[in-house]
C-alpha positions as CSV (number, residue, x, y, z in Angstrom):
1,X,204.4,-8.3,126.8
2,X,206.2,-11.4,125.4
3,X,209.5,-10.3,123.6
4,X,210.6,-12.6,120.5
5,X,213.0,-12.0,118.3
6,X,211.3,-11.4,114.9
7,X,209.0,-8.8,116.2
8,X,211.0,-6.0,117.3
9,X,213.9,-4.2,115.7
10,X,217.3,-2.9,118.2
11,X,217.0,-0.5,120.4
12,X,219.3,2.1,122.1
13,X,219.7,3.1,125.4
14,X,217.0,5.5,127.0
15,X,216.3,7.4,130.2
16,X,213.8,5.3,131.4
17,X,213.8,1.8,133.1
18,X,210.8,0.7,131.1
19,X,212.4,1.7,127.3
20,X,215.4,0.3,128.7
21,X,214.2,-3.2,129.9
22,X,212.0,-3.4,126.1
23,X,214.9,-2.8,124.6
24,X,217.3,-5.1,126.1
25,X,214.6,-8.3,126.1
26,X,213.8,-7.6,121.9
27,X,217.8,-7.8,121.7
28,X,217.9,-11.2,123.9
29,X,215.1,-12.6,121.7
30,X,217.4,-11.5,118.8
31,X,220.2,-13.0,120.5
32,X,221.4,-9.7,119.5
33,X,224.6,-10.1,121.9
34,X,226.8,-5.9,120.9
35,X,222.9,-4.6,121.1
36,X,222.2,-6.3,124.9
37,X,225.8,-5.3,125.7
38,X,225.1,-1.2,124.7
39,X,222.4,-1.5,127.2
40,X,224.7,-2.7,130.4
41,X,226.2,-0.7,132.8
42,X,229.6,-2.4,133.1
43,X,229.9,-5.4,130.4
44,X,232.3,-8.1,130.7
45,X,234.7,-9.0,128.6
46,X,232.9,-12.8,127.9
47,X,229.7,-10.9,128.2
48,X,228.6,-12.3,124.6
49,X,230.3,-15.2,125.0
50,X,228.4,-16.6,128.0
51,X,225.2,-15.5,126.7
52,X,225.7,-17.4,123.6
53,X,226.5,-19.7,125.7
54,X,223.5,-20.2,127.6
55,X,221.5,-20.8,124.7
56,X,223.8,-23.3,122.6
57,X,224.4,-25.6,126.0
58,X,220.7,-26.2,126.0
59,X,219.8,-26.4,122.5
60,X,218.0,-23.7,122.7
61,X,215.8,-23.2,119.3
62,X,213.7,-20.2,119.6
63,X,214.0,-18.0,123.1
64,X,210.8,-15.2,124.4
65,X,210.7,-12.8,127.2
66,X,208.0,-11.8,128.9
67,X,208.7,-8.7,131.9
68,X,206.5,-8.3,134.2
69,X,205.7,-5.2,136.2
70,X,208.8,-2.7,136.8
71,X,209.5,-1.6,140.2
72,X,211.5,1.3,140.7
73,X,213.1,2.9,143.8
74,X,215.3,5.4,143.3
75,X,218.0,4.9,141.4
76,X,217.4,1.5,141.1
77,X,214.9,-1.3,139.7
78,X,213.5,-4.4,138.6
79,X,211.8,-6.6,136.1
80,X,210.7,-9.8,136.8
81,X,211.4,-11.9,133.7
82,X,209.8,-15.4,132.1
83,X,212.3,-17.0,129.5
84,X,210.1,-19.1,127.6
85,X,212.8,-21.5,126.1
86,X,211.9,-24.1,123.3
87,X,214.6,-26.5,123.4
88,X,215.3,-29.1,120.6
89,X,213.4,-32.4,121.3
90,X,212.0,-31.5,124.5
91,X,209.6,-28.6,124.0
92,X,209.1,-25.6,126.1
93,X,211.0,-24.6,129.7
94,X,210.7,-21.6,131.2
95,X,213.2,-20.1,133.6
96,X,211.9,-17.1,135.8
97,X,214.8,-14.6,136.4
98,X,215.2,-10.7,137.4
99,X,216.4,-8.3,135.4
100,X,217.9,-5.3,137.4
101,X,218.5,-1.9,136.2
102,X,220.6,1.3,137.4
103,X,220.5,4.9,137.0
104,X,223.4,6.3,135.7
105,X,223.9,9.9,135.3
106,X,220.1,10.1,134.2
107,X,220.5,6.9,131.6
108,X,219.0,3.9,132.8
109,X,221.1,0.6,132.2
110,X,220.8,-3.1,132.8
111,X,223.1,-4.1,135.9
112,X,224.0,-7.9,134.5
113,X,226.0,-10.7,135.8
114,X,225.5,-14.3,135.0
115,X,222.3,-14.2,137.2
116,X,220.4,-12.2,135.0
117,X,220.5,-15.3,132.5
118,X,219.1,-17.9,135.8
119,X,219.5,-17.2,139.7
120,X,221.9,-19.3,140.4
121,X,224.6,-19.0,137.7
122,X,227.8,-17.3,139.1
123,X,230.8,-16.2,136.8
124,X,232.6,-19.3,135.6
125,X,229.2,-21.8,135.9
126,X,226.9,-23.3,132.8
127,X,224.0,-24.1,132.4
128,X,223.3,-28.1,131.8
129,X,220.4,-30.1,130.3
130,X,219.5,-33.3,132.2
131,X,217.1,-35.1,129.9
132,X,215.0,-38.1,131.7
133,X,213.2,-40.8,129.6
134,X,210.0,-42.1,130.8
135,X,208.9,-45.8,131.7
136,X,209.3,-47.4,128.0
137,X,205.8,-48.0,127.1
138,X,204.8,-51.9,126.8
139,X,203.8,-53.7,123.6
140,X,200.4,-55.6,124.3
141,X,198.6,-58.7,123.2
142,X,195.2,-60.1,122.9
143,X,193.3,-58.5,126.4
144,X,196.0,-56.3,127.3
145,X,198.7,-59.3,128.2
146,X,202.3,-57.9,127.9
147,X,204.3,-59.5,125.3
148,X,207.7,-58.3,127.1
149,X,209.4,-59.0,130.4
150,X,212.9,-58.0,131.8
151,X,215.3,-60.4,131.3
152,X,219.5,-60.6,131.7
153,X,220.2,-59.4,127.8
154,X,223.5,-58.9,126.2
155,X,223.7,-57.2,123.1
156,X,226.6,-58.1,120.3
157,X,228.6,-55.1,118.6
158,X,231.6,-54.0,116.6
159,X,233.8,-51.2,117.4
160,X,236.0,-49.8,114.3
161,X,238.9,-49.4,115.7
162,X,239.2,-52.7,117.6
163,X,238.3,-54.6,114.2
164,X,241.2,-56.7,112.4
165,X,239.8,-58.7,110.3
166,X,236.5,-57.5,108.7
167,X,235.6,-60.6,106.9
168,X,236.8,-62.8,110.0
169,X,234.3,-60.8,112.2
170,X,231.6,-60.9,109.6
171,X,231.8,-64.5,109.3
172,X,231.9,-65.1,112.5
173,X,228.7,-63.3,113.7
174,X,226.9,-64.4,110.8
175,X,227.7,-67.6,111.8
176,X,226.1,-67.2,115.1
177,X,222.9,-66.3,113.8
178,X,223.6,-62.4,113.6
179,X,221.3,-60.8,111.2
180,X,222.9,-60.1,107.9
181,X,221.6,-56.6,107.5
182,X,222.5,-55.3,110.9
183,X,225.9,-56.7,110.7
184,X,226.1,-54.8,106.9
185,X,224.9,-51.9,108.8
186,X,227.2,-52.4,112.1
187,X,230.1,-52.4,110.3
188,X,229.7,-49.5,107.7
189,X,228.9,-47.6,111.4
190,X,232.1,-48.9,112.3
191,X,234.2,-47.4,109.6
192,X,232.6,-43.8,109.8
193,X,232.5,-43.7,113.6
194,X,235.2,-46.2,114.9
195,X,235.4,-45.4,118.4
196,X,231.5,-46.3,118.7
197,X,229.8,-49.4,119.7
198,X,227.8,-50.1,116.6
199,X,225.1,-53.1,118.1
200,X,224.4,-55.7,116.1
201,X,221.6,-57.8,117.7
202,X,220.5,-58.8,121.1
203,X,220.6,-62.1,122.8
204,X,219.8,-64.0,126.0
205,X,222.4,-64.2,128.5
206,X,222.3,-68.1,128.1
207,X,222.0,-68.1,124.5
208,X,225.3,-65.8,124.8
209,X,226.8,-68.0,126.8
210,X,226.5,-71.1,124.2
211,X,228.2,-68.4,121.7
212,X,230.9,-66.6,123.7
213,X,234.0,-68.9,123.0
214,X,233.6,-68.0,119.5
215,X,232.5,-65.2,118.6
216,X,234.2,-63.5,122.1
217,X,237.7,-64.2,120.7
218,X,237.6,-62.3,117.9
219,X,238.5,-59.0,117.6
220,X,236.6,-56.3,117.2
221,X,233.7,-57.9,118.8
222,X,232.0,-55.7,122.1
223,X,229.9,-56.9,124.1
224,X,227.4,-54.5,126.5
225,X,225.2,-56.5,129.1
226,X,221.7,-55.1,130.2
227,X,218.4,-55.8,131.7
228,X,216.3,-54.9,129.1
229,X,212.8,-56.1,127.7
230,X,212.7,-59.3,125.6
231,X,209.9,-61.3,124.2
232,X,207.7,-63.4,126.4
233,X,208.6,-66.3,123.7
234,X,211.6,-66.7,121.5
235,X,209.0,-67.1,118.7
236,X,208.0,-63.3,119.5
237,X,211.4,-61.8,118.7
238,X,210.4,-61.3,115.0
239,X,207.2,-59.4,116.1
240,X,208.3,-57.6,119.0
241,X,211.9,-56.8,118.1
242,X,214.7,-55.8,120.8
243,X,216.1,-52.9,122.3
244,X,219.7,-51.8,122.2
245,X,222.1,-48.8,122.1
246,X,221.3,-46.6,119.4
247,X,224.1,-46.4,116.4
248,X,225.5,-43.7,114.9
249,X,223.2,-44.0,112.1
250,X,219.9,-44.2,114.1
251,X,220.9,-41.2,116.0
252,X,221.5,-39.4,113.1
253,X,217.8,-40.1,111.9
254,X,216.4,-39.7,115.6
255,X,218.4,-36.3,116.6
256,X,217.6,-34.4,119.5
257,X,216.6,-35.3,122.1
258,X,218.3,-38.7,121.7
259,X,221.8,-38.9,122.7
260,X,224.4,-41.6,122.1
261,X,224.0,-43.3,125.7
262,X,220.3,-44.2,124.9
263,X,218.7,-47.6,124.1
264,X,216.1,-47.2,121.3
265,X,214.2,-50.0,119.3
266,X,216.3,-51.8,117.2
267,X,213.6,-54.7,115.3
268,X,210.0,-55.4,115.4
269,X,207.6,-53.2,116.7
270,X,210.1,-52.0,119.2
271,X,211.7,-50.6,116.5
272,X,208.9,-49.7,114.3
273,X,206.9,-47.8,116.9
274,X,209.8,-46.3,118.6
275,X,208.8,-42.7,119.2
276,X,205.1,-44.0,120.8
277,X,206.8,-46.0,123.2
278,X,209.5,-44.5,124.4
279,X,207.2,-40.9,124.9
280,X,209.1,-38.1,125.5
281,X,211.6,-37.5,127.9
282,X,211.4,-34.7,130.3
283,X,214.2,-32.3,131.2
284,X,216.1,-30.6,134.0
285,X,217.9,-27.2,133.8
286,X,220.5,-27.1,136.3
287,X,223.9,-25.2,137.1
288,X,227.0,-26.5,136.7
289,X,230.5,-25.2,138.2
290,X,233.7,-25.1,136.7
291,X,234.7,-28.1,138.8
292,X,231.5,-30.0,137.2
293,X,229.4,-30.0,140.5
294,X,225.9,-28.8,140.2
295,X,225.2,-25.9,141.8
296,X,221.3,-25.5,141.5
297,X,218.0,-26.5,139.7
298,X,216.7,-23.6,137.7
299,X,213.6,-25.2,135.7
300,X,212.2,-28.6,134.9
301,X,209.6,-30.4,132.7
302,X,208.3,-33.5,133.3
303,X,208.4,-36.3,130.8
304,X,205.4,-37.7,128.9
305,X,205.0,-41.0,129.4
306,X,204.8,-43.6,126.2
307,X,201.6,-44.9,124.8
308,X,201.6,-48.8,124.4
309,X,201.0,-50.9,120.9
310,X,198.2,-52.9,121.3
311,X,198.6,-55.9,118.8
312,X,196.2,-59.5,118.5
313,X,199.1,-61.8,119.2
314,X,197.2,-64.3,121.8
315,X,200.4,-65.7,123.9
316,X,198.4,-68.7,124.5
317,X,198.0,-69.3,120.7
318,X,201.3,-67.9,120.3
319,X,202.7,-70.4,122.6
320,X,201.1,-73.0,121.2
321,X,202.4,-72.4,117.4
322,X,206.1,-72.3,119.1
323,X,205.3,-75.8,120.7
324,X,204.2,-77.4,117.3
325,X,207.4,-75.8,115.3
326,X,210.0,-77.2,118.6
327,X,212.8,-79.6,116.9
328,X,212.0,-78.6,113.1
329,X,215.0,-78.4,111.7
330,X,214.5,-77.1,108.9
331,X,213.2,-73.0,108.1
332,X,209.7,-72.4,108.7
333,X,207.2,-70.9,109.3
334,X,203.2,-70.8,110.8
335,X,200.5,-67.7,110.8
336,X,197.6,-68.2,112.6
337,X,194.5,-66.0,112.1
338,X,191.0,-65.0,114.0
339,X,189.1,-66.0,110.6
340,X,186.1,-63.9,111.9
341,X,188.7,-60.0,112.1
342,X,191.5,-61.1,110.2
343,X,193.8,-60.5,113.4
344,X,196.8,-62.5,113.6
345,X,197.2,-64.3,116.7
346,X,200.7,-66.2,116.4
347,X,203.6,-65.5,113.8
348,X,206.1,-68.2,114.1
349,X,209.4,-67.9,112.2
350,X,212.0,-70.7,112.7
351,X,214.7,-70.3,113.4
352,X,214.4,-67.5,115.7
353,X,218.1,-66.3,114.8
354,X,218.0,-65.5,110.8
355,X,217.2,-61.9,111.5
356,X,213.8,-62.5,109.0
357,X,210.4,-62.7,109.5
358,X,209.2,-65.7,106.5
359,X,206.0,-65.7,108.9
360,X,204.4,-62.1,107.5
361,X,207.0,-61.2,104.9
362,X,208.4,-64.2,103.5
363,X,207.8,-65.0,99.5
364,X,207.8,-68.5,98.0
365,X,205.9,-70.5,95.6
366,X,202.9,-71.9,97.1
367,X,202.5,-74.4,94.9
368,X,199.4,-76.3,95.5
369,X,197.9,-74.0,97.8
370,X,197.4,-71.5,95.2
371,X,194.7,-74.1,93.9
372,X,192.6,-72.4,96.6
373,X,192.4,-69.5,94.2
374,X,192.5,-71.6,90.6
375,X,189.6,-73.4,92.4
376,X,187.8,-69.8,93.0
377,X,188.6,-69.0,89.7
378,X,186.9,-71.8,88.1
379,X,183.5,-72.4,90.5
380,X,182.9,-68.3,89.0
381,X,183.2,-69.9,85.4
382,X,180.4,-72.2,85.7
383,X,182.3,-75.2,87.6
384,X,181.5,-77.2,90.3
385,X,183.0,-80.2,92.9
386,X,181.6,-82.4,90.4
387,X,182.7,-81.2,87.0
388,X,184.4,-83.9,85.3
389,X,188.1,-84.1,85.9
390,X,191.1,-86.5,84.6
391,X,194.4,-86.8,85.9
392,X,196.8,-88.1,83.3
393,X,200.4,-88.9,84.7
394,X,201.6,-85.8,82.9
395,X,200.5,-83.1,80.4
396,X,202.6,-80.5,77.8
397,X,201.5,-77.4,77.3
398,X,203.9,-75.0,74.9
399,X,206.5,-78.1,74.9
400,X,206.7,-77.8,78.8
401,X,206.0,-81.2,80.7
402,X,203.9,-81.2,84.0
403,X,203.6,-84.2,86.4
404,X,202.0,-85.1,89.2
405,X,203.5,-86.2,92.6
406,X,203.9,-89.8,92.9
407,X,200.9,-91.8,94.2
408,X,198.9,-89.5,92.7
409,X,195.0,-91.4,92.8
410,X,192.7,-91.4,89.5
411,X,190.0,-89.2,90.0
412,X,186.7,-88.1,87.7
413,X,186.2,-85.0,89.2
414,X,187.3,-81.3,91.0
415,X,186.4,-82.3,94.0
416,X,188.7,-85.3,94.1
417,X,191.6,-83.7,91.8
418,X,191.7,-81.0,94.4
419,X,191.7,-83.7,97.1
420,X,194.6,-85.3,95.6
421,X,196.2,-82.4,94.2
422,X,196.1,-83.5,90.4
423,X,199.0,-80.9,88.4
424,X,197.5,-82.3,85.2
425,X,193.7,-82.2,86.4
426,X,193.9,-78.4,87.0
427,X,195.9,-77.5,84.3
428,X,193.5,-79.3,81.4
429,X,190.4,-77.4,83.2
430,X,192.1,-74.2,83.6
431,X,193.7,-74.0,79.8
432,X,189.9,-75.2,78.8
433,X,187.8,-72.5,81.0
434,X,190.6,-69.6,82.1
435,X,192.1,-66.8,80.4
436,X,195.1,-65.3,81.7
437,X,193.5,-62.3,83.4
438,X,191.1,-64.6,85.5
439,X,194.3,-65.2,88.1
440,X,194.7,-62.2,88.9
441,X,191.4,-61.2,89.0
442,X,190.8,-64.3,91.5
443,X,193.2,-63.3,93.7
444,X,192.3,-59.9,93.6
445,X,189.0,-60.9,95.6
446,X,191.3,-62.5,98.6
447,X,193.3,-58.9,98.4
448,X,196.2,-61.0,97.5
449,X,199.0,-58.5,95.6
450,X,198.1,-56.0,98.2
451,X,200.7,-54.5,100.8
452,X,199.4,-55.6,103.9
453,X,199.4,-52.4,106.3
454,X,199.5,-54.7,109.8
455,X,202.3,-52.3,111.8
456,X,205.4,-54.3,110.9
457,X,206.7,-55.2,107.3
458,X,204.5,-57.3,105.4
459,X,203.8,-59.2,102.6
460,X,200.4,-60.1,100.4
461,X,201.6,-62.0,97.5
462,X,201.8,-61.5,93.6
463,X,199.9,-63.0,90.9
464,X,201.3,-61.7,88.0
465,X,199.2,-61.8,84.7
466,X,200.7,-65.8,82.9
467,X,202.4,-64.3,79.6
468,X,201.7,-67.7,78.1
469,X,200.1,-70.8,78.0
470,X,202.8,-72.8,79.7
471,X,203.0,-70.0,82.2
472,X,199.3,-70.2,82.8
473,X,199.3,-73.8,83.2
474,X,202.7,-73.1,86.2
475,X,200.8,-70.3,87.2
476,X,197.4,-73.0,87.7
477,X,199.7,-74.8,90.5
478,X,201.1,-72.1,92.3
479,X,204.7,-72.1,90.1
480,X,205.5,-70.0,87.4
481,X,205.5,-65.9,89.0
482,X,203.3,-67.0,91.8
483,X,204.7,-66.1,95.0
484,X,203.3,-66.1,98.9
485,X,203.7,-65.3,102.4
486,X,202.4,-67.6,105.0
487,X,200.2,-64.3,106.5
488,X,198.7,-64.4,103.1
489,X,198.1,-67.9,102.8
490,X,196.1,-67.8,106.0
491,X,194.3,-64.9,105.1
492,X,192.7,-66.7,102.2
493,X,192.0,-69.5,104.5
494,X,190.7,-67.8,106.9
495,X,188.5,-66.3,103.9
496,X,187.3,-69.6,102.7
497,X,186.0,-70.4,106.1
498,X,183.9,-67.2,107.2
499,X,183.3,-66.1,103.3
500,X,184.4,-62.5,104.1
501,X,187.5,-61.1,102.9
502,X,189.3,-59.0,106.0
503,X,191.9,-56.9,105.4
504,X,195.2,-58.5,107.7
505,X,195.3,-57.0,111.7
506,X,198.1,-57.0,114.1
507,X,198.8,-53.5,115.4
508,X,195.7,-51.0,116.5
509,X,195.3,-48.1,114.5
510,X,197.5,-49.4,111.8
511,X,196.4,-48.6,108.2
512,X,194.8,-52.1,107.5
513,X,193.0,-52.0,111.1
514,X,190.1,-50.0,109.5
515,X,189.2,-51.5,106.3
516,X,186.1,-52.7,105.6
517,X,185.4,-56.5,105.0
518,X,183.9,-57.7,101.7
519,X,182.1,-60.8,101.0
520,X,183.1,-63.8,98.6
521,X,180.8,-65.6,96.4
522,X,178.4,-67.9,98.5
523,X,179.3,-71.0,95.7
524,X,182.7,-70.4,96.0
525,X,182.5,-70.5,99.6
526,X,180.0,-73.5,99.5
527,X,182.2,-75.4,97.5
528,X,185.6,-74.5,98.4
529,X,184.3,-76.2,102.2
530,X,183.2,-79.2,100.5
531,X,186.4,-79.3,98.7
532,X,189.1,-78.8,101.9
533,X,187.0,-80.9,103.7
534,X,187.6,-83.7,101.3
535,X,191.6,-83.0,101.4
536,X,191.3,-84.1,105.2
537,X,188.8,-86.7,105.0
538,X,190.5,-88.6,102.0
539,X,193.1,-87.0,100.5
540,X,196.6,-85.3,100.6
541,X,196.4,-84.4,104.2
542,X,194.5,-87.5,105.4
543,X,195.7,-89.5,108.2
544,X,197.9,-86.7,109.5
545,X,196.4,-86.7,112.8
546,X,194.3,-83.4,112.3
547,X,191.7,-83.1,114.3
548,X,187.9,-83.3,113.4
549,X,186.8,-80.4,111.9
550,X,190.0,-79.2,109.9
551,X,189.4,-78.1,106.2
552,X,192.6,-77.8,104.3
553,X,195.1,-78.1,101.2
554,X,198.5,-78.9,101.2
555,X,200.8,-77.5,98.8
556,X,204.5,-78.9,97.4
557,X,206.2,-76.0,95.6
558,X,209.6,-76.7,93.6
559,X,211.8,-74.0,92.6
560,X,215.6,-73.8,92.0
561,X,217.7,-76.1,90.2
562,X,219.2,-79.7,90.7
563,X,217.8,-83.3,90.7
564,X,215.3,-83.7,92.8
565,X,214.6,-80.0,92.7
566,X,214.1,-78.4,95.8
567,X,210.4,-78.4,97.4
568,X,208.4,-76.1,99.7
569,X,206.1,-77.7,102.3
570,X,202.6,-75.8,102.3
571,X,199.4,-76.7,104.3
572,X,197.0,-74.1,104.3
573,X,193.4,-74.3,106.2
574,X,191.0,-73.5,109.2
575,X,189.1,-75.2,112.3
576,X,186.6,-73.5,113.6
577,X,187.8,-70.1,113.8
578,X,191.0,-70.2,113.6
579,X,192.7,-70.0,110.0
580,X,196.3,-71.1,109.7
581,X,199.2,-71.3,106.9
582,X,202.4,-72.8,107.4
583,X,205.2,-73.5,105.0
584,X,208.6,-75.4,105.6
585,X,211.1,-74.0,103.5
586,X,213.1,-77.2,101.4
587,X,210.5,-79.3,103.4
588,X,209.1,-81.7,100.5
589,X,205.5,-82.7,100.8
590,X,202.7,-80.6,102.2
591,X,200.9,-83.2,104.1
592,X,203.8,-85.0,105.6
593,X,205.7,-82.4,106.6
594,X,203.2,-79.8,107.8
595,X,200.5,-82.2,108.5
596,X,201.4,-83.2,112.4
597,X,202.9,-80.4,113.1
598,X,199.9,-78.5,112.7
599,X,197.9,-81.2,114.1
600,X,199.9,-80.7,116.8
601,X,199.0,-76.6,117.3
602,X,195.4,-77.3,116.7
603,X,194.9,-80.4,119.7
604,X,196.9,-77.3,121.6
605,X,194.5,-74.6,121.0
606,X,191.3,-77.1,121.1
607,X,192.4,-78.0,124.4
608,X,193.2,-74.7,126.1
609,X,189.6,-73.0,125.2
């Protein structure tokens, strides 16, 4: 019979072994300690003490017994024993013991000493938990390629009580490319727990290196060097993450069985899908003495190994997009896309220090690239590539002025206003043919406004309803509310090309991974080719070196204040089956800016198939 403690009430001594040995296991399930202690012949004095003991040192949650079959000879006998332990964060242990038992005077009593509780235990001794993580689990690309490797690592921290100068530390690691919202969080640690190491980020040995003679000066900073996994590419840190000592705030979230010498997931998917890779750990019960020396094993469980997050990232792909971003110096940003799933197979942010991911959950006006959707909009109204177009040099709407770029070509019709990216061309034919509610509607069909569910933070755009008619005519352009992630972007290209609508992909089994595709108009599709084709073959992206094949539309996107204002660098687009978006943050024009550099990643790809 199992023995747990909400089953059976106390029970008193008794003149049999078997009543006795019930009794005393229902009290030990009870962690009834005066009840066990009635039932022994000669209790110690610390007789509840190291029996509480016992339990508390191992994080013990819920405790059966199970006897097995009583032997008795004379005045003696025994009980072999199963304590089935569940122990916080590990699971179930079981330690096999024997409970012996005297006659005394005709009553029957339990003749205890420490090694009732485990074999080995002597008076004075405790029992330990030894907890042992697994293999961490590896994070996967495209055919099961790893997207990690070891490499010499050092991770940056704070310690409280080292700190000086708060803002002097702050501005210090922020100005070595520290992430702003781990350094918030580092140093808030830092002032509840001051004695820890609260890790900021993680960095190369050499990058470290190139740092140290500023940042290793100041006090407070700590410094902890590791072998641990990094990115096969710099470019990957924003989708992989890093590892690194847990704080005092993750442990608080994590709890048993983490402790504060382990390295969890601190970013990315590390971070994200912590649990799944690290598994979970296994656990040995052993004896320690007094002097600290183990004295015995007395049960084990093994660990249970991680499960590994399969993504699409295509390191090839993914190498290539790092190659065609090398020496921007500006931020930015390229997503490229399997047109035919919807799987992401590169996510470029640059810099690879800000600590922010602009490639999946950036937002910025897309400017011109939203004419992708304004153009949708209006071929479901009745329009075509050769509608009748103008492109005056500016237009009012409400007492607002809109312009066009400079160089801007006359054109007669969509087809070449969307080649040339005529403001006032889309914004006479959408005022004439749209209604407010047709934007979001459009960009309902590309699931733009949607949370992309992809395994790491993402996000799909907003197309807010224009509240009037000059907002409607910003709101034509991709101004106004209008905002975009480069993941989006390219999903709408790569929409455009196949004329299904795929939920984004990255991580297996994430939410998105299972949607269902839906199918776009065939005359938007037709015409939308025609269209992007024309952008290459004479108009804003022309002569930018991009191979034969590419459809696409650049985008310039101001926002801000000042003279010039500030402009966004879209170019959106697909060749053959890859879609692609990237943006360069502050960049100016679309097709001069973004134009080689994707040029650049497509000659890669073409010439690694």
């Amino acid at each position: 019979m199992l023995i747990v403690a909400p089953l059976l009430a106390g029970c008193g001594s008794s003149s049999t072994p078997q009543a006795t040995a019930r009794g005393f296991l229902a009290d030990w399930a009870r962690r009834d300690w005066p009840g066990m202690k009635g039932l022994v012949a000669s209790p110690p004095a610390d007789f509840a003490a190291v029996n509480a003991a016992a339990l508390s040192d191992l994080s013990v949650q819920r405790a059966g017994y199970k006897g097995g079959k009583l032997k008795v000879s004379g005045s003696t006998a025994s009980e072999p024993v199963a304590e089935h332990l569940q122990i916080a964060g590990i699971g179930a242990i079981t330690i096999k013991t024997v409970l012996r038992l005297t006659d005394q005077s005709s009553t029957w009593r339990v003749d205890w000493s420490p090694a009732t509780i485990a074999p080995p235990l002597k008076p004075g001794d405790r029992l330990s938990l030894q907890v042992t993580w697994p293999a961490r689990a590896q994070i996967l690309g495209a055919g099961g390629a790893p997207l990690t490797t070891r490499a010499p690592m050092v991770t940056v921290g704070v310690e409280g009580q080292r700190i000086k100068n708060a803002r002097a530390v702050r501005a210090t690691l922020l100005a070595a490319g520290a992430p702003a919202a781990a350094l918030t969080t580092a140093l808030q640690g830092a002032k509840t727990e001051p004695t820890w190491f609260e890790p900021v980020y993680t960095i190369t040995e050499a990058r470290y290196q190139q740092l140290a003679p500023k940042i290793y000066p100041i006090p407070g900073t700590v410094f902890q060097n590791t072998s641990e996994r990094a990115p096969i590419t710099p470019g990957l840190g924003y989708v992989v993450g890093s590892v690194g000592p847990v704080t005092a705030q993750q442990l608080s979230q994590l709890r048993a069985p983490y402790s504060a010498a382990d390295l969890v997931g601190q970013t990315g998917l590390e971070g994200a899908y912590q649990r799944q890779l690290a598994g979970q750990p296994g656990a040995t019960v052993v004896v320690t003495t007094a002097s600290g020396t183990q004295a015995g094993t007395v049960a084990s469980l093994p660990p249970t190994p991680g499960q590994p997050v399969q993504t699409s990232i295509d390191p090839r792909i993914q190498r290539d997009a790092e190659s065609a971003l090398a020496g921007l110096k500006k931020q930015a940003a390229l997503v490229a896309v399997n047109a035919a799933t919807g799987q992401v197979l590169a996510s470029v942010s640059v810099p690879a220090t800000t600590g922010f991911n602009i490639a999946l959950d950036g937002a910025f006006p897309p400017g011109s690239s939203f004419k992708v959707i304004t153009s949708t909009a209006l071929i479901e109204h009745g329009l075509s590539p050769s509608s009748p177009a103008t492109c005056p040099p500016q237009l009012t709407v409400d007492g607002e002025i809109f312009r066009n770029s400079e160089g801007t070509a006359p054109v007669s019709d969509l087809l070449h206003a969307f080649a040339e990216s005529c403001n006032t061309a889309f914004i006479g034919l959408a005022t004439s043919h749209l209604g407010a509610a047709d934007f979001p509607a459009a960009a309902a069909q590309y699931r733009l406004g949607t949370t992309p569910q992809i395994g790491l933070p993402a996000y799909g755009g907003s197309v807010p309803k224009p509240t009037d008619e000059a907002d409607l005519a910003a709101t034509t352009i991709g101004q106004g509310q209008v905002l975009m992630s480069p993941l989006a972007l390219a999903m709408v290209a790569a929409s455009v090309d196949t004329g299904t609508v795929h939920a984004a992909r990255m991580v297996a089994g994430a939410p998105d991974d299972s949607i269902p595709p839906v199918t776009l108009p065939r005359a938007v599709v037709r015409d939308l080719h025609a269209m992007m084709a024309q952008v290459v073959a004479t108009g804003t992206a022309s002569g930018k070196g991009l191979p034969p094949g590419t459809f696409a539309k650049t985008g310039t996107a101001q926002y801000g204040s000042g003279h010039p204002l500030p402009q966004d660098a879209w170019l959106i687009g697909f060749n053959g089956n890859i879609a692609f978006a990237m943006v360069v943050v502050n960049g100016g024009e679309g097709g001069p800016t973004d134009g080689p550099a994707v040029a650049r990643f497509l000659d890669q790809v073409q010439a690694g198939r």
